[in-house]
Backbone as a ProteinNet text record, in pm:
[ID]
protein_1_A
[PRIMARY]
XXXXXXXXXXXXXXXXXXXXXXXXXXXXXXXXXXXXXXXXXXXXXXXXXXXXXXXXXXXXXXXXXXXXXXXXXXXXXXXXXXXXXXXXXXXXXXXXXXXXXXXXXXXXXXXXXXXXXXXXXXXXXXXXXXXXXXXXXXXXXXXXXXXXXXXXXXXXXXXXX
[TERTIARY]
-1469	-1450.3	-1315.4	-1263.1	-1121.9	-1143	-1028.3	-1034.2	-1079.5	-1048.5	-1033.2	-1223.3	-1278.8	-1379.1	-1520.4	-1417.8	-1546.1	-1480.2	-1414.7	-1369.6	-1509.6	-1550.4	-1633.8	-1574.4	-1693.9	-1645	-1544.5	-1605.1	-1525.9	-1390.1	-1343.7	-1233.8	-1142.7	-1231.9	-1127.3	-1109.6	-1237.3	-1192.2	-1068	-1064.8	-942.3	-814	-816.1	-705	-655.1	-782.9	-763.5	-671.3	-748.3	-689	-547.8	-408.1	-328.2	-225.5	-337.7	-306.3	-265.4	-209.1	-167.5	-370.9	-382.4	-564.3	-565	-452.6	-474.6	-479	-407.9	-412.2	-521.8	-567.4	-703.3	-818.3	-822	-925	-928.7	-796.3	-748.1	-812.9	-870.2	-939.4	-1049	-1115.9	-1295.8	-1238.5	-1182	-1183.4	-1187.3	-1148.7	-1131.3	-1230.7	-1354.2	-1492	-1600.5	-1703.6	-1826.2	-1799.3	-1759.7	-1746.9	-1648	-1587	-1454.9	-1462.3	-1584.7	-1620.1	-1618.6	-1720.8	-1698.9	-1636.6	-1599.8	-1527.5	-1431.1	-1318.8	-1254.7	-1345.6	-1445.9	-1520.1	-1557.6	-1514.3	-1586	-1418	-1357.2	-1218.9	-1165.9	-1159.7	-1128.4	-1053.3	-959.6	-827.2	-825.2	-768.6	-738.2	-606	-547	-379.2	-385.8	-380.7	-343.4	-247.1	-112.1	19.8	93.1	82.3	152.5	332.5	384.6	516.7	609.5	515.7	604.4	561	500.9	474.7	573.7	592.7	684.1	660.5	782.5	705.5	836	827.6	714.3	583.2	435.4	317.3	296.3	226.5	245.9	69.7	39.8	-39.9	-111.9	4.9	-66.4	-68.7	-4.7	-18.7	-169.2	-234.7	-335.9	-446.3	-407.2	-487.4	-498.5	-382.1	-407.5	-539.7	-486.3	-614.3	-748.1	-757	-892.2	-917.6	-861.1	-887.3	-937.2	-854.1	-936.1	-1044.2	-1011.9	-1185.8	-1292.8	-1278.9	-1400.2	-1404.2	-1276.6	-1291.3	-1338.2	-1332.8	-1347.8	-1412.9	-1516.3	-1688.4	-1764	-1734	-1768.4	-1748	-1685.7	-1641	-1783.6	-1803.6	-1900.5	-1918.6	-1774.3	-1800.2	-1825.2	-1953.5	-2048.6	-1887.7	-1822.8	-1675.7	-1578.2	-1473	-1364.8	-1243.4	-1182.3	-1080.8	-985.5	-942	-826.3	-806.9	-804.8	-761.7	-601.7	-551.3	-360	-368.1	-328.3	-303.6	-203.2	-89.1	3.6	19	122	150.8	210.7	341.5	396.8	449.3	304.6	288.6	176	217.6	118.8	-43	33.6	-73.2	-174.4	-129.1	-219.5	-310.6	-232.8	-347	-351.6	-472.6	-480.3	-559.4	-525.9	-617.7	-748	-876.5	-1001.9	-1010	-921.3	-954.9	-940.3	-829.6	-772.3	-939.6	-987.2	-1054.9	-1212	-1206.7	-1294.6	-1354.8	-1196.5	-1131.3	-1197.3	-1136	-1161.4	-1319.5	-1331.6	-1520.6	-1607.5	-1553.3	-1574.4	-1526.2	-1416.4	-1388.9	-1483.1	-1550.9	-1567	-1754.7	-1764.8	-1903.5	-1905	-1768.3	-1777	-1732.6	-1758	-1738.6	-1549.4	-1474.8	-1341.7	-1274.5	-1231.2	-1149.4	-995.4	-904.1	-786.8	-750.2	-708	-720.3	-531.9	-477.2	-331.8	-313.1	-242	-249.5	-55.8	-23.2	105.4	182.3	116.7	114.9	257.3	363.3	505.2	470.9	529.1	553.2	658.5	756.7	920.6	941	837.7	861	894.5	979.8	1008.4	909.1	887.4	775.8	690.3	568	450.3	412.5	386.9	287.3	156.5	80.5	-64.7	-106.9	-209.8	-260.3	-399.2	-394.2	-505.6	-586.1	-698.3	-800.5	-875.4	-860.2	-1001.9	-1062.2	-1241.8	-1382	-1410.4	-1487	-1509	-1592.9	-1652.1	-1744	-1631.5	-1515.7	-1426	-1436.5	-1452.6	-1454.2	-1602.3	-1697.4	-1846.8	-1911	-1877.7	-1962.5	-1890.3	-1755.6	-1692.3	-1668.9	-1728.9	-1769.3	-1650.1	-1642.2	-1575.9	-1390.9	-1343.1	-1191.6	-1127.3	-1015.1	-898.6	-817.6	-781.5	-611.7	-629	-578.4	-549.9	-388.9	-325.1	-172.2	-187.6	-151.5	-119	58.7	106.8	256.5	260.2	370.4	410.6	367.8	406.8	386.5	294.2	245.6	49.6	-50.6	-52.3	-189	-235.9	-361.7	-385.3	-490.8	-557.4	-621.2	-693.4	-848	-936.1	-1046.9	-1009	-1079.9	-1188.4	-1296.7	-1418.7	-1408.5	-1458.7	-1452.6	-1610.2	-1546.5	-1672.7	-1732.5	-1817.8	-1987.5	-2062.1	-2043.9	-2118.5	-2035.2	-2130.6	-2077.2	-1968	-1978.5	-1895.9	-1798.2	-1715.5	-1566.4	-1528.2
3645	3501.4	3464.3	3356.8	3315.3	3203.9	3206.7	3075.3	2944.1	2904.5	2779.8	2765.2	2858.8	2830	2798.4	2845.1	2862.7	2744.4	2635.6	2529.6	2405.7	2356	2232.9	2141.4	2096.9	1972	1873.8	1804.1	1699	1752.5	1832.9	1920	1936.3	1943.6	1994.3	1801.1	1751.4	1609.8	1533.2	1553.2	1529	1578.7	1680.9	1756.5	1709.2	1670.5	1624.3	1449.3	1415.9	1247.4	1272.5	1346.9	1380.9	1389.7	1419	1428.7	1307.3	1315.2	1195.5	1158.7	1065.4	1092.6	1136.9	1118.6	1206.5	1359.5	1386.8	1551.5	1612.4	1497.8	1519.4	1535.5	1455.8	1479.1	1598.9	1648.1	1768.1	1899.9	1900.3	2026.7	2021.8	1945	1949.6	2078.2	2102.7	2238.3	2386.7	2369.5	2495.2	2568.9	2509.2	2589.2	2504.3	2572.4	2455.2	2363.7	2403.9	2349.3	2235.4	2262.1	2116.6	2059.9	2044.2	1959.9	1846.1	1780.8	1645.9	1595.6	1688.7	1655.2	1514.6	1512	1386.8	1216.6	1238.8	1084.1	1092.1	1183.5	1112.1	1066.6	1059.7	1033.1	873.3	863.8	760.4	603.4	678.2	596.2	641.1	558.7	563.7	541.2	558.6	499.4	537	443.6	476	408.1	460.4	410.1	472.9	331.2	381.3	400.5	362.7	341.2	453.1	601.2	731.8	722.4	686	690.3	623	667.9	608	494.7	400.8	274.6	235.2	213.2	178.5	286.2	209.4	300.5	401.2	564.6	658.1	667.4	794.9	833.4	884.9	945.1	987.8	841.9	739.1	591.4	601.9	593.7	534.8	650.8	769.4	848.7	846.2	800.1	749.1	636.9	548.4	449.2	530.2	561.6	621.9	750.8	805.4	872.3	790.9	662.8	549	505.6	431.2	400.9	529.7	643.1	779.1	781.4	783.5	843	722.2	640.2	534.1	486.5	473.7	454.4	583.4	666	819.6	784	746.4	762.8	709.9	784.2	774.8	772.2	769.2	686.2	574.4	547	427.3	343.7	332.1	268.5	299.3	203.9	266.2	209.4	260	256.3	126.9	198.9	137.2	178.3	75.4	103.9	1.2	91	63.7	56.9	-37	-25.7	-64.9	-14.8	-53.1	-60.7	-116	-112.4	-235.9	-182.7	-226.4	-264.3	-197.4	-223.3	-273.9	-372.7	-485.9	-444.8	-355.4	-277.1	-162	-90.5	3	-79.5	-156.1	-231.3	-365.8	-367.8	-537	-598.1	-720.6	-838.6	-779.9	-757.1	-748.6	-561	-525	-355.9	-353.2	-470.2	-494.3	-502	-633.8	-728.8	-652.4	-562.7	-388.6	-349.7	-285.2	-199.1	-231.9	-364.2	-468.9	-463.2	-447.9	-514.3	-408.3	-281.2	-157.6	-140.8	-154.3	-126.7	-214.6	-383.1	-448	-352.3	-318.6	-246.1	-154	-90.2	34.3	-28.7	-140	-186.8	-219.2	-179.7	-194.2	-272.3	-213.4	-264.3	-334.3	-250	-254.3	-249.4	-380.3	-369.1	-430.8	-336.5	-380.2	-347.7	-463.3	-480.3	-525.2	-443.1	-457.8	-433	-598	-588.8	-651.1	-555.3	-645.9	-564.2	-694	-630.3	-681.4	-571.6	-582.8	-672.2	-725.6	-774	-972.3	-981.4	-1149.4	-1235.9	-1348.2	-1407.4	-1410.2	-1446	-1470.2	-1309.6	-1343.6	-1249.4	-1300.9	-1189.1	-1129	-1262.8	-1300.1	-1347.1	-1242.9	-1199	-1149.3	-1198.3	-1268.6	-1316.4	-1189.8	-1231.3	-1164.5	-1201.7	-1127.5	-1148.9	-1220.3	-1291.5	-1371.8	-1296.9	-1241.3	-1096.2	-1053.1	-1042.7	-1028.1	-1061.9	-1254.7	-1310.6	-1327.8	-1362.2	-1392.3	-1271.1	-1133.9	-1062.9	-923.7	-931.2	-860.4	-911.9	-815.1	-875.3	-773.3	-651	-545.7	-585.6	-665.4	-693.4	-705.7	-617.3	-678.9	-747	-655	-670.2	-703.1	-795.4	-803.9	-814	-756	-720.1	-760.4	-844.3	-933.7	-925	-812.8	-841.9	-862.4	-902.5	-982.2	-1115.6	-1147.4	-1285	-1307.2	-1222.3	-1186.8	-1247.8	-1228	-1229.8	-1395.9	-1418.8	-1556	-1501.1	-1597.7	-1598.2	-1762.1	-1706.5	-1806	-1822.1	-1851.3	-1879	-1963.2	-1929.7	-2061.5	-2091	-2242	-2397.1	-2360.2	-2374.7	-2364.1	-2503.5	-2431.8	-2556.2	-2517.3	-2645.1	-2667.2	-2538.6	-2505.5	-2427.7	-2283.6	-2237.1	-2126.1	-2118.4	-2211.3	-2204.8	-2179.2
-1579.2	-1565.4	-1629	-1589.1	-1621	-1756.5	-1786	-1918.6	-1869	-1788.8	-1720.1	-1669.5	-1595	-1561.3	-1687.3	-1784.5	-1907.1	-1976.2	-1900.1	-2043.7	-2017.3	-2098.4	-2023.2	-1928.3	-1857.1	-1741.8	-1823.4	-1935.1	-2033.8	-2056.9	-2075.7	-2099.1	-1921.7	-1819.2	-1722.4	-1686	-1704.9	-1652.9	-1689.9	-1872.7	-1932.3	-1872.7	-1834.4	-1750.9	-1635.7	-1626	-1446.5	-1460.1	-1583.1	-1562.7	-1565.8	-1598.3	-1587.1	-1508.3	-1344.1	-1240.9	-1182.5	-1058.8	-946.6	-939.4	-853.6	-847.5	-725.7	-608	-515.4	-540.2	-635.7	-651.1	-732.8	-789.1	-860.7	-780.3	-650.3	-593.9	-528.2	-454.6	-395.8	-467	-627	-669	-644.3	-570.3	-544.9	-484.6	-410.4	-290.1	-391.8	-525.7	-622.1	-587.1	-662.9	-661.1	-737.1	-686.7	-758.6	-845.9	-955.4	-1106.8	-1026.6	-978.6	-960.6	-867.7	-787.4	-653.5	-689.7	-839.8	-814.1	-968.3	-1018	-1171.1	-1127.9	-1040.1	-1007.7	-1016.6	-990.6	-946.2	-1097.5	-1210.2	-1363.5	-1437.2	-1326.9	-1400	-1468.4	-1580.5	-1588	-1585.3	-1510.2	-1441.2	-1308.9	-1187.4	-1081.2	-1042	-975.1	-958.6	-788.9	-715.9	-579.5	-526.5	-499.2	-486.1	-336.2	-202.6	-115.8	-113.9	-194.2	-189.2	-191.2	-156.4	-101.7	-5.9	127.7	214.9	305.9	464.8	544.8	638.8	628	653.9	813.9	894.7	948.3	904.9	933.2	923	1021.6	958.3	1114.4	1055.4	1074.6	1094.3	994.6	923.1	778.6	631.6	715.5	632.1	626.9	727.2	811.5	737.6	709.1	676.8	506.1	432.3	305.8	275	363.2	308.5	338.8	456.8	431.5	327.2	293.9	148.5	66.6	58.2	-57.6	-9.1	106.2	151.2	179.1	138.1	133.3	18.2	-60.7	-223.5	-370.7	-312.5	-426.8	-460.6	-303.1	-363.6	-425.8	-428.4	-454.2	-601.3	-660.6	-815.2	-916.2	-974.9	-1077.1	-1239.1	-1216.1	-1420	-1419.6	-1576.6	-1574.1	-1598.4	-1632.7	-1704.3	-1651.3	-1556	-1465.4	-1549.8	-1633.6	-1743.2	-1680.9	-1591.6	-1540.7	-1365.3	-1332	-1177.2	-1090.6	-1044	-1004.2	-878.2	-830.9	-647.7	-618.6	-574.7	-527.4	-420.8	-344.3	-218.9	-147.3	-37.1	-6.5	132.5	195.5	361.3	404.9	460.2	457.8	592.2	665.9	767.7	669.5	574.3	501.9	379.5	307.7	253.3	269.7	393.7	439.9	334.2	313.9	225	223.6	321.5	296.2	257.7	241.3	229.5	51.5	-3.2	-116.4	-203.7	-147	-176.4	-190	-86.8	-118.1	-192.4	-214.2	-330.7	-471.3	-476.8	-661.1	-627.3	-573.9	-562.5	-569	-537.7	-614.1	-756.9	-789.6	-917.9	-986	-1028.5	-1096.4	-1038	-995.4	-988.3	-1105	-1112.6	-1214.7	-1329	-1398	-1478.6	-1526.3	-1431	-1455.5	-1577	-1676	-1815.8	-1787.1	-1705.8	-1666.7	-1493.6	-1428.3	-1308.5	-1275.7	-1196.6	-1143.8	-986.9	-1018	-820.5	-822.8	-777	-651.1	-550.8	-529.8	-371.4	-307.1	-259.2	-205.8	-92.5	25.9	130.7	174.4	220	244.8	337.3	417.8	529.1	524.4	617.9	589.6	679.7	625.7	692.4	631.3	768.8	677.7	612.1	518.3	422.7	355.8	430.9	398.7	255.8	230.8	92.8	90	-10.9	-127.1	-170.6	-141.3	-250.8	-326.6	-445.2	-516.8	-483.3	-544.8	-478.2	-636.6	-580.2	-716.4	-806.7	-787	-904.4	-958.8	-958.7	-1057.9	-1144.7	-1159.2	-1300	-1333.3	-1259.1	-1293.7	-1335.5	-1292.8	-1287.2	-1431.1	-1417.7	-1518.6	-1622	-1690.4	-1860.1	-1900.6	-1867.7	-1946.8	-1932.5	-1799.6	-1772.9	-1866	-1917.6	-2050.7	-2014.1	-1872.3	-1848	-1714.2	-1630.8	-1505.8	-1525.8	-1406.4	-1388.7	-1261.7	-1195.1	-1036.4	-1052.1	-969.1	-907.8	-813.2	-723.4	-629.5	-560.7	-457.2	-381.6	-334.1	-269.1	-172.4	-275.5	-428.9	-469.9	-469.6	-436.3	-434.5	-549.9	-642.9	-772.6	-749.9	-682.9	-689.5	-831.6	-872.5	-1011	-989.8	-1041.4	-981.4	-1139.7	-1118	-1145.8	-1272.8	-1404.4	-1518.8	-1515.4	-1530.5	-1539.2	-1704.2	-1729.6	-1866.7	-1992.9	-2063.7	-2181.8	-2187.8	-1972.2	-2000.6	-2061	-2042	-2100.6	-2265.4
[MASK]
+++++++++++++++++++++++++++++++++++++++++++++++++++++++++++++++++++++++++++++++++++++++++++++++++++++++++++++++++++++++++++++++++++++++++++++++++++++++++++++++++

């Protein structure tokens, strides 16, 4: 047996958070032990802005990595989750809006969103899902860059505030 196969899961997961999270997910294929070590990872970062824009084919095949891989994730606590992106065809408003609505399931601490799209004109708006603020107790940090994000805040009643 090799060093690596005898380290604990907690130990390769740590390793793994290290990674891009696309390349993190890319070791399920290793061997048993590392099929689903990625979904206990505690940060996410999914960033189209190496990708070629106009959108081709493998744009198109990014998002769906996120939309297969993100509900899959299974830490009770999702540290931090990053979305970038800057083409307004790969991450549309309701895929965004998803996304957050998965993360605030996994209890999300740290949530960043940026969203530019190069393009002139109209541009895309973003709503959050409102279980963002009603339902996330654990949120520290929200990070909203660019022009797209719209921020519907619902309206406190009686003592919340």
């Amino acid at each position: 047996m090799d060093r690596i196969s005898g380290l604990s899961d907690e130990l390769l997961v740590k390793i793994l958070s290290f990674l891009p999270t696309k390349d993190a997910v890319s070791t399920s294929v290793l061997s048993k032990q590392w099929k689903f070590l990625w979904m206990w990872l505690p940060k996410l970062e999914y960033n189209d802005y190496y990708t070629t824009n106009p959108p081709d084919t493998s744009d198109f095949m990014y998002r769906d990595f996120i939309d297969k891989n993100l509900p899959l994730h299974r830490a009770p606590v999702l540290e931090s989750l990053v979305l970038k992106s800057c083409n307004p065809e790969l991450f549309r408003p309701e895929v965004i809006r998803s996304w957050v609505g998965i993360a605030v399931s996994r209890c999300v601490r740290e949530l960043t969103l940026r969203i530019r799209y190069n393009s002139i004109g109209n541009k895309p708006v973003v709503p959050l899902p409102g279980s963002l603020y009603t339902c996330c107790n654990f949120l520290t940090a929200l990070k909203l860059e660019g022009e797209s994000v719209f921020v519907d805040v619902p309206q406190c009643e009686g003592d919340c505030c």
